[in-house]
MMTF fields as JSON, N, C-alpha, C and O atoms, coordinates in Angstrom:
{
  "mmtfVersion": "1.0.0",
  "mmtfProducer": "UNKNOWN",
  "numBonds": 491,
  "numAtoms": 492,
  "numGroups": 123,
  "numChains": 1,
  "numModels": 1,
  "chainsPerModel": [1],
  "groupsPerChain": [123],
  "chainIdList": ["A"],
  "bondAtomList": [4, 2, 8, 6, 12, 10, 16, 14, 20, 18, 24, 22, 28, 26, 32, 30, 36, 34, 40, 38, 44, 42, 48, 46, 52, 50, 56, 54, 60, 58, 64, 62, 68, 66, 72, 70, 76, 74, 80, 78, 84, 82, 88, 86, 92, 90, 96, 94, 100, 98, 104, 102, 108, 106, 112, 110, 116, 114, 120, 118, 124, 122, 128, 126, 132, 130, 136, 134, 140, 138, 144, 142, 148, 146, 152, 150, 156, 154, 160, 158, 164, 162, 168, 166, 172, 170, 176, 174, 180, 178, 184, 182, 188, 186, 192, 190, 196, 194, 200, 198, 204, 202, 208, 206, 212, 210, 216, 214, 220, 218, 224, 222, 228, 226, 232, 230, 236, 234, 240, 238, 244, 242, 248, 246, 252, 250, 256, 254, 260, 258, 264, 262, 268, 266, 272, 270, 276, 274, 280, 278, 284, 282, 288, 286, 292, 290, 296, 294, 300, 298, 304, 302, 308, 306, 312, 310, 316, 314, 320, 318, 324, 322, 328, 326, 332, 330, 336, 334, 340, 338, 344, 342, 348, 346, 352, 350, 356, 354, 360, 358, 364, 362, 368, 366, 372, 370, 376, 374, 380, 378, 384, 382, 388, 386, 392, 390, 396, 394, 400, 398, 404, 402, 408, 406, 412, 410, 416, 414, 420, 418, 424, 422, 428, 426, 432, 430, 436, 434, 440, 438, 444, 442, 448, 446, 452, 450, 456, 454, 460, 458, 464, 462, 468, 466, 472, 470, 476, 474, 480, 478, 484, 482, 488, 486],
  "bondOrderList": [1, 1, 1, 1, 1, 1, 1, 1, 1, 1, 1, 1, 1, 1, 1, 1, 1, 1, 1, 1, 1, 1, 1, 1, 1, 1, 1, 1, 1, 1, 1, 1, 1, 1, 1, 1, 1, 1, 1, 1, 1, 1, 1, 1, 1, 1, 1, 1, 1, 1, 1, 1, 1, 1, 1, 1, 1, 1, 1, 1, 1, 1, 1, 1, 1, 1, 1, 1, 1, 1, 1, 1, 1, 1, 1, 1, 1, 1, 1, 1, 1, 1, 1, 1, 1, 1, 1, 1, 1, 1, 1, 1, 1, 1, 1, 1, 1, 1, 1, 1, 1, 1, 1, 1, 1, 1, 1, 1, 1, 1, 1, 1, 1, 1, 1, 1, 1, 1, 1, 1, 1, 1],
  "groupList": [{"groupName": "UNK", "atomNameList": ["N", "CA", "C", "O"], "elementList": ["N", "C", "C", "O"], "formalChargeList": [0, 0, 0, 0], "bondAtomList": [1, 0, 2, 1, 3, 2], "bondOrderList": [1, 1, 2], "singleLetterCode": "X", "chemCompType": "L-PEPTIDE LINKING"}],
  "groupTypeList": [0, 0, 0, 0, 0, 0, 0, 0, 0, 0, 0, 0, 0, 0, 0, 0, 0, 0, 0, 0, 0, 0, 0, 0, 0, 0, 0, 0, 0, 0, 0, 0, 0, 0, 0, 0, 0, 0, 0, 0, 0, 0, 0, 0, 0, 0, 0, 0, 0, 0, 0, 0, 0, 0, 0, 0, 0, 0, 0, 0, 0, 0, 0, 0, 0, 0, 0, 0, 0, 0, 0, 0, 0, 0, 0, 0, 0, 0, 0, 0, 0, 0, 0, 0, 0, 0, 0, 0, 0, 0, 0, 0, 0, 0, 0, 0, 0, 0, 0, 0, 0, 0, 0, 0, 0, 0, 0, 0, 0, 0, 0, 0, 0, 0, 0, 0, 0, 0, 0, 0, 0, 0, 0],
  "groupIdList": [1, 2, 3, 4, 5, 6, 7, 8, 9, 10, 11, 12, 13, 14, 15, 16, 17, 18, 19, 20, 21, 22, 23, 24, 25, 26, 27, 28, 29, 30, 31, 32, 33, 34, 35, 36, 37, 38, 39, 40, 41, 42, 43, 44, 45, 46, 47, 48, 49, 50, 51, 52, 53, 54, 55, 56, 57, 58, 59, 60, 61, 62, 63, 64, 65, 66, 67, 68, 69, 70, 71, 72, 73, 74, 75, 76, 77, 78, 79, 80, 81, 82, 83, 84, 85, 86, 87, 88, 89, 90, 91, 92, 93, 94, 95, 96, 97, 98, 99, 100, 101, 102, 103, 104, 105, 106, 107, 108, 109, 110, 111, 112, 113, 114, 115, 116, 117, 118, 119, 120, 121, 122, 123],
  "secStructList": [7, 7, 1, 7, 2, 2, 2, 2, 2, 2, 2, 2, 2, 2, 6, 7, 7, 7, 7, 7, 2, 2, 2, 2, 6, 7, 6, 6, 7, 7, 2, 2, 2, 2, 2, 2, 2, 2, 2, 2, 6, 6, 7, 7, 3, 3, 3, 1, 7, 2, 2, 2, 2, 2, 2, 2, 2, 1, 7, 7, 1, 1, 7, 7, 7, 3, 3, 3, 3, 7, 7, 1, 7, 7, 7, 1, 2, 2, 2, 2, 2, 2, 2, 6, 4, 4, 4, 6, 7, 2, 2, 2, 2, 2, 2, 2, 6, 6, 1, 5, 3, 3, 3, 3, 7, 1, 1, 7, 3, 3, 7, 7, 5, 1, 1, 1, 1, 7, 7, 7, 6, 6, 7],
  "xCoordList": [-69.712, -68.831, -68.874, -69.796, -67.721, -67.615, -68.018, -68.566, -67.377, -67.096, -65.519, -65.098, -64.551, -63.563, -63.046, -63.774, -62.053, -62.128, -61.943, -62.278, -61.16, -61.186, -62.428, -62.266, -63.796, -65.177, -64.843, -65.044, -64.408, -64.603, -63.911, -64.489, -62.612, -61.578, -62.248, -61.728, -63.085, -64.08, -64.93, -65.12, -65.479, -66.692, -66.085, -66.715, -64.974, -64.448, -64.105, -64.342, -63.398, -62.96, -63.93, -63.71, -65.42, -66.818, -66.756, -67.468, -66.27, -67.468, -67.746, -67.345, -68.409, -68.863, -68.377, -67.158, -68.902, -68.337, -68.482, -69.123, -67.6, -67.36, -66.406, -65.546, -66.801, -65.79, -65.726, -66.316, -65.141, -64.917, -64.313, -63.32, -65.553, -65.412, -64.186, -63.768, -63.348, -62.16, -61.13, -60.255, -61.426, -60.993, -61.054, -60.49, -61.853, -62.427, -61.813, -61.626, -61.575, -61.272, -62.413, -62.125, -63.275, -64.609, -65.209, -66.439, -64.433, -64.919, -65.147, -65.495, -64.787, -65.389, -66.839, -67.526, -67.561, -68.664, -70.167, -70.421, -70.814, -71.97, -73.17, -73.584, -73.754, -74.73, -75.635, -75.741, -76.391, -77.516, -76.485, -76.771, -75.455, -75.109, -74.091, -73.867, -73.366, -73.414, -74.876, -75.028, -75.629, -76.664, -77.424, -78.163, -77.314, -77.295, -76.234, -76.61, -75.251, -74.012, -74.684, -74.756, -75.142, -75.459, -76.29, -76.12, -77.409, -78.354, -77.964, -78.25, -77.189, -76.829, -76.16, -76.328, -75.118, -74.66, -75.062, -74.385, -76.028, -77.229, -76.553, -76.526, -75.702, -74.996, -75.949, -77.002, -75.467, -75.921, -74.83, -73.7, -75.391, -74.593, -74.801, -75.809, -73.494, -73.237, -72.172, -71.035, -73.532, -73.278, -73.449, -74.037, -72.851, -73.008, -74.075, -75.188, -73.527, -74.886, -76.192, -76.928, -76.362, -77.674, -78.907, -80.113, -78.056, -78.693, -79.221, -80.386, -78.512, -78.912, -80.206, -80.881, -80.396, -82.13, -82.708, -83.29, -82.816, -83.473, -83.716, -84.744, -82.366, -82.553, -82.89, -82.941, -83.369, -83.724, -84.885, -85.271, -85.733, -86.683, -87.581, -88.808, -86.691, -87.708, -87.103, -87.194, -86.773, -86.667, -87.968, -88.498, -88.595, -90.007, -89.533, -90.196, -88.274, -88.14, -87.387, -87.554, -86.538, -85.404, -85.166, -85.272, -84.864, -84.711, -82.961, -82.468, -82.378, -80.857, -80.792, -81.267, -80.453, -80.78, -79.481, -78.475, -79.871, -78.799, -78.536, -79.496, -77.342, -77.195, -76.74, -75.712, -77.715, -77.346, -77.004, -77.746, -75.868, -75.078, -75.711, -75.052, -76.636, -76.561, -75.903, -76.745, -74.784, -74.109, -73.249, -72.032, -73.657, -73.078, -71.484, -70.658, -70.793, -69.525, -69.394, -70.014, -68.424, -68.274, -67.018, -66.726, -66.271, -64.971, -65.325, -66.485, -64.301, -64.275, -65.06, -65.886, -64.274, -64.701, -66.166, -66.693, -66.915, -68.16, -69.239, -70.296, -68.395, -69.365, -69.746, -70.882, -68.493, -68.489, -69.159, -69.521, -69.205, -70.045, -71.085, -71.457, -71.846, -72.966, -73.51, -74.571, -72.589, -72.674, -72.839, -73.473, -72.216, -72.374, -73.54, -73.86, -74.133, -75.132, -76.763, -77.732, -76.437, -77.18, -77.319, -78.329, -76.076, -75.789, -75.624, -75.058, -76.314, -76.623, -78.48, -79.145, -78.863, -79.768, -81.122, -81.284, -81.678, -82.695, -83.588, -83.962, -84.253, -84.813, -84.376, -84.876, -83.205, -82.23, -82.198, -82.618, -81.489, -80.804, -82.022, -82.09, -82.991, -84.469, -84.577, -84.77, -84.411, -85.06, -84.127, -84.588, -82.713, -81.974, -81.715, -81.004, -82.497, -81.781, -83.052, -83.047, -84.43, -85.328, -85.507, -86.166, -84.742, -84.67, -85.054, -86.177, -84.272, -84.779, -83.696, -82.607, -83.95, -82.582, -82.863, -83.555, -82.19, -82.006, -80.959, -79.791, -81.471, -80.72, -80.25, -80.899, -78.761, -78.522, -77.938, -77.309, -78.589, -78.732, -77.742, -77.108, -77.187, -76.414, -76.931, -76.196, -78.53, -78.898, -79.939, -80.015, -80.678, -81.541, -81.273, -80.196, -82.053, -82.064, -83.438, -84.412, -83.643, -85.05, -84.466, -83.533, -85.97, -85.738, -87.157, -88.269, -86.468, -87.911, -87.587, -86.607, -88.781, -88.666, -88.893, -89.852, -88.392, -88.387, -89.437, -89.632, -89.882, -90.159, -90.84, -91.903, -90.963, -91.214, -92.996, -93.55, -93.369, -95.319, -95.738, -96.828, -95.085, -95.419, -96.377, -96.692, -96.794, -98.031, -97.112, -96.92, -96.718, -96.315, -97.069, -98.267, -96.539, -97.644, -98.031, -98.423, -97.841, -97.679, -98.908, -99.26, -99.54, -100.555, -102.169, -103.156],
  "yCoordList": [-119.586, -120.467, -121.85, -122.136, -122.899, -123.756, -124.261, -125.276, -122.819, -123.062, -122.608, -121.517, -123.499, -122.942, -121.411, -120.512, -121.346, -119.853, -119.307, -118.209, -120.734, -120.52, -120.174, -119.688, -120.454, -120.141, -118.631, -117.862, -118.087, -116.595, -115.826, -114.825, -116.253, -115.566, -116.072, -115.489, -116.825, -116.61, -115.856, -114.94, -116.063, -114.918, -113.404, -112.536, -113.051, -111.813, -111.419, -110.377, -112.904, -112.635, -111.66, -110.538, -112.568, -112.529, -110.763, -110.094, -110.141, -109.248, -109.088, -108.079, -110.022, -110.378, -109.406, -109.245, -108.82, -108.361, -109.437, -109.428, -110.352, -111.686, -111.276, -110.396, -112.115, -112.049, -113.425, -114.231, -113.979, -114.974, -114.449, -113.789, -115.16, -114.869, -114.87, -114.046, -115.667, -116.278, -114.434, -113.958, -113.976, -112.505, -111.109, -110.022, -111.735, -110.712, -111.183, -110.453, -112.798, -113.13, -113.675, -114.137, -113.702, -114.274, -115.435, -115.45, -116.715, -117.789, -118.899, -120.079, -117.973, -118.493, -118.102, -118.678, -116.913, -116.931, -117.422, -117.994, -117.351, -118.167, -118.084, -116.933, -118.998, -118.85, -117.661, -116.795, -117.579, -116.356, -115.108, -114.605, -114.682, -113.581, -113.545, -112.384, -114.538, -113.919, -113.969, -113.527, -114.402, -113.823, -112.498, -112.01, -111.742, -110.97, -109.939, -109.074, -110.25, -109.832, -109.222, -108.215, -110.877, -110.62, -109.822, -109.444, -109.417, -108.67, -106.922, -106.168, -106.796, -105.552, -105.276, -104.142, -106.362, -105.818, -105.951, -105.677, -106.324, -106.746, -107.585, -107.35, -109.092, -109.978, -111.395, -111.525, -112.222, -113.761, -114.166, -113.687, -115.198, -116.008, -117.21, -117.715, -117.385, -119.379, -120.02, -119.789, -121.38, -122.143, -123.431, -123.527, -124.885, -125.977, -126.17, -126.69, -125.693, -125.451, -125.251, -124.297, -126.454, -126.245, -125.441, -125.234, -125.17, -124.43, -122.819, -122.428, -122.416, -121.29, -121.146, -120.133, -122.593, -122.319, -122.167, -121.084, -122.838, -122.53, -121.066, -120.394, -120.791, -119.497, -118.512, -117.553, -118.354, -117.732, -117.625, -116.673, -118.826, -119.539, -119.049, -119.055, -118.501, -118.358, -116.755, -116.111, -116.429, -114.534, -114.002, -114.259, -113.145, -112.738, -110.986, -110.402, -110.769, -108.859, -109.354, -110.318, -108.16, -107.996, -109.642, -110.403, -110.009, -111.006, -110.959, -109.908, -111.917, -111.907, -113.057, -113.909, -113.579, -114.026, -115.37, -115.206, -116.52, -117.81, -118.713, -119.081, -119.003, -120.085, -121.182, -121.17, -122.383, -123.362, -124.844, -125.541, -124.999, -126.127, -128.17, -128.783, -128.531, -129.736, -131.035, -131.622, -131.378, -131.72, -133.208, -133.129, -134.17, -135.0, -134.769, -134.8, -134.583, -134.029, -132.483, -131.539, -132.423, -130.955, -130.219, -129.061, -130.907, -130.633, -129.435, -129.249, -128.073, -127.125, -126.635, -125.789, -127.683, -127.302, -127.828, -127.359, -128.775, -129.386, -128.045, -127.676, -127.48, -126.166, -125.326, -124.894, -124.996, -123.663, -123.795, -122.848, -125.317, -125.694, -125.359, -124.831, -125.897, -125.633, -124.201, -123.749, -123.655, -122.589, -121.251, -120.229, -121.464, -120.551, -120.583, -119.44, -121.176, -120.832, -120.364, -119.718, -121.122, -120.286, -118.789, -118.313, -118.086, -116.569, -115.789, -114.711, -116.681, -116.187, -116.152, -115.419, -116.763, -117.14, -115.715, -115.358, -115.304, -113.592, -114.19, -113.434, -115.641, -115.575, -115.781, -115.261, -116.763, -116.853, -115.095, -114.721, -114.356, -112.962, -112.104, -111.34, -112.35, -111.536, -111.768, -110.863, -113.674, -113.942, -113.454, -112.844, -113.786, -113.499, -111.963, -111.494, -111.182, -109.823, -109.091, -107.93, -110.341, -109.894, -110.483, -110.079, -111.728, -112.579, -114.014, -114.173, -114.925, -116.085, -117.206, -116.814, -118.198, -119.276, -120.572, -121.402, -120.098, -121.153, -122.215, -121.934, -123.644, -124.618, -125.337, -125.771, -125.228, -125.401, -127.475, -127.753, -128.38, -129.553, -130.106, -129.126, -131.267, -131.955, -131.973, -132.166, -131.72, -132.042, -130.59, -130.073, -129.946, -128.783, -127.866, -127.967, -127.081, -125.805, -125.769, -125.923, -125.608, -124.819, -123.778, -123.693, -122.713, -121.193, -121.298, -121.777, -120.508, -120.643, -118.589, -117.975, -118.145, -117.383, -116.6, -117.121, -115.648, -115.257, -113.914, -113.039, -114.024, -114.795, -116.309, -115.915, -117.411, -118.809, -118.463, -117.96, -118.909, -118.519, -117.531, -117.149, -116.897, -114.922, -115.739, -116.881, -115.279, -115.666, -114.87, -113.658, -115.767, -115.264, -114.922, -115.19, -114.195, -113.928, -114.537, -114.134, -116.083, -116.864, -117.922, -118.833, -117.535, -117.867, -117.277, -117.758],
  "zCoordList": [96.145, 96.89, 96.27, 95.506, 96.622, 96.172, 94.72, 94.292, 94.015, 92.77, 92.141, 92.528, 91.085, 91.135, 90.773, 90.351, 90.955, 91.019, 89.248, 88.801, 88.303, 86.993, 86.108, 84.988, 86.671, 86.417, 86.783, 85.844, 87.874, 88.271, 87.069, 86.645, 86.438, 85.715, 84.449, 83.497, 84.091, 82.744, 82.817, 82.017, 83.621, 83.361, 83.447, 82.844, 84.114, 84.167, 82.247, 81.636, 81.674, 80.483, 79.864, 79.408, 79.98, 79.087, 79.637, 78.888, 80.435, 80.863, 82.318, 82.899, 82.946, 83.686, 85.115, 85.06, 86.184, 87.261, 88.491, 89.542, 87.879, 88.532, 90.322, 90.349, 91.662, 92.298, 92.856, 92.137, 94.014, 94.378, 95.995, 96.302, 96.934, 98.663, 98.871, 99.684, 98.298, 98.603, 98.026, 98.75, 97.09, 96.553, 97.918, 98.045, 98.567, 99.728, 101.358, 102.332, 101.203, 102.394, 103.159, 104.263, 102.903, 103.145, 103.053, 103.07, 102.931, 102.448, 103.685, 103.644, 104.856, 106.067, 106.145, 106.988, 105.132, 105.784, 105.683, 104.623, 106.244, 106.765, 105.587, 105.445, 104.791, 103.489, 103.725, 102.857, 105.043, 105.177, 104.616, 103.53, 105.256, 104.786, 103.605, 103.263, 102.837, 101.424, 100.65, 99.511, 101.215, 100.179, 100.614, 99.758, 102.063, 102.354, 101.285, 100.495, 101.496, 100.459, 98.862, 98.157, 98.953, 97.394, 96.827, 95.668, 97.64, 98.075, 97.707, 96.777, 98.948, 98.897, 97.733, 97.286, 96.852, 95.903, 94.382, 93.391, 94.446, 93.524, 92.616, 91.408, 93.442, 92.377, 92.312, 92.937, 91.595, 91.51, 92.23, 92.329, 92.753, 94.038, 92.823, 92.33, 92.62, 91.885, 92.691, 93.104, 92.728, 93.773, 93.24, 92.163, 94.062, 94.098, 95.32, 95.245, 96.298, 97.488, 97.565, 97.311, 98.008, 97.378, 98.697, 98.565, 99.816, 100.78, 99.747, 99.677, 99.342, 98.751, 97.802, 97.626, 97.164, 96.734, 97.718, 97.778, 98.602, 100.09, 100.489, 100.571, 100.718, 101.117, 100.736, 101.507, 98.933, 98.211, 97.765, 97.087, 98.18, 98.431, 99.277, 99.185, 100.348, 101.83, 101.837, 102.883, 101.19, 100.951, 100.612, 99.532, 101.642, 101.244, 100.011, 99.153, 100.514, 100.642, 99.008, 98.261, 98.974, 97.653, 97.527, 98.488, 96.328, 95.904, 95.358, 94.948, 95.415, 94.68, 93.992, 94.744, 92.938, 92.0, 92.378, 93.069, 91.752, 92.354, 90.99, 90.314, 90.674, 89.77, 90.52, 91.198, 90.362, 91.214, 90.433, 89.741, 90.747, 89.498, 90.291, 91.131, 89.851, 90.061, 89.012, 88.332, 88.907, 88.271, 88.064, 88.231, 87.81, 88.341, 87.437, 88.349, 86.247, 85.987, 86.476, 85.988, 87.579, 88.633, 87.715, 88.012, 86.585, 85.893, 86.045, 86.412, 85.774, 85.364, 83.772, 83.43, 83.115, 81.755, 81.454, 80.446, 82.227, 82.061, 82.504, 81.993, 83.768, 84.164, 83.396, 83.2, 82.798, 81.851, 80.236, 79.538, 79.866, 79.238, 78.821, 77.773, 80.245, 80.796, 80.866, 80.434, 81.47, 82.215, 80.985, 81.247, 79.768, 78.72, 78.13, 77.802, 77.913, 76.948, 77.858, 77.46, 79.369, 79.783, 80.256, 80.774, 79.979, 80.216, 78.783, 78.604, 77.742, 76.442, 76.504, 75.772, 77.166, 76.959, 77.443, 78.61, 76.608, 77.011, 77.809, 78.706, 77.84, 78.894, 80.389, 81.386, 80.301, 81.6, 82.44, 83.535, 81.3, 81.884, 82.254, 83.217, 81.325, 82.296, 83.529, 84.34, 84.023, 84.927, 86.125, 87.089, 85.978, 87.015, 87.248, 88.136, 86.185, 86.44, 87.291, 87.701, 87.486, 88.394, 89.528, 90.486, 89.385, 91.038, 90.491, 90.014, 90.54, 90.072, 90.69, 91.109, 90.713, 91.344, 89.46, 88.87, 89.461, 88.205, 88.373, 88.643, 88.18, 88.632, 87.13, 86.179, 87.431, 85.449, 86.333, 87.355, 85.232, 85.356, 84.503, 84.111, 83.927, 83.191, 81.825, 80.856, 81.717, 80.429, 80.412, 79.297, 81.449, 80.728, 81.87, 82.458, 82.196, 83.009, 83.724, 82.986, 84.902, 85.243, 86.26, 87.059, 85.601, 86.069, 87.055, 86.832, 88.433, 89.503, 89.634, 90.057, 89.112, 89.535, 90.972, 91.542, 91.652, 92.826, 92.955, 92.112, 93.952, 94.819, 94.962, 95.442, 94.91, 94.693, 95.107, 96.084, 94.083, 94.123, 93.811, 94.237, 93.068, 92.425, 91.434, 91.772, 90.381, 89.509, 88.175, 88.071, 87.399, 86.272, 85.229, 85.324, 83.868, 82.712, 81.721, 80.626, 82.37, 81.395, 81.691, 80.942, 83.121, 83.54, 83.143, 83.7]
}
């Protein structure tokens, strides 16, 4: 949510099994349950919202994975920018393809993996 829908019709270009709430009629609904949504359909929720680290955050069970845009340029083309090289990226696609909220920034990226306090192998 509250991302444009021209981000949705790129990533479809790339590949991607991109949708947009707004595609479903759904863009009335409530953050707990598209990520419920997202859940069941084992997608990444990308968001400007930043309720959704939260909520992904405080998910003890299945994890659904979040791209969360903090951005001070919101342009379309600044996103997608952005937004490409972190969906090239093998460690990005590991993390989100196991549960992670990755917050892509103006200048770098951080990846939290999910569940928030798991003990990684890097420890």
């Amino acid at each position: 949510m509250n991302v444009d829908w021209r981000i949705v019709v790129w990533l479809r270009e790339r590949g991607h099994d991109a949708t947009h709430l707004r595609d479903q009629g759904l863009q009335r609904m409530q953050d707990v349950n598209i990520f419920a949504k997202a859940q069941r359909e084992k997608r990444i929720v990308v968001t400007f919202d930043l309720d959704f680290g939260e909520i992904a955050a405080a998910t003890s069970g299945k994890p659904a994975s979040v791209i969360l845009f903090r951005l001070q340029n919101t342009r379309t083309s600044f996103v997608i920018q952005r937004l490409a090289p972190l969906l090239e990226s093998e460690t990005a696609k590991l993390a989100l393809a196991n549960g992670a909220v990755v917050v892509v920034e103006d200048s770098r990226y951080r990846i939290r993996e999910l569940p928030i306090g798991k003990p990684s192998g890097n420890e």
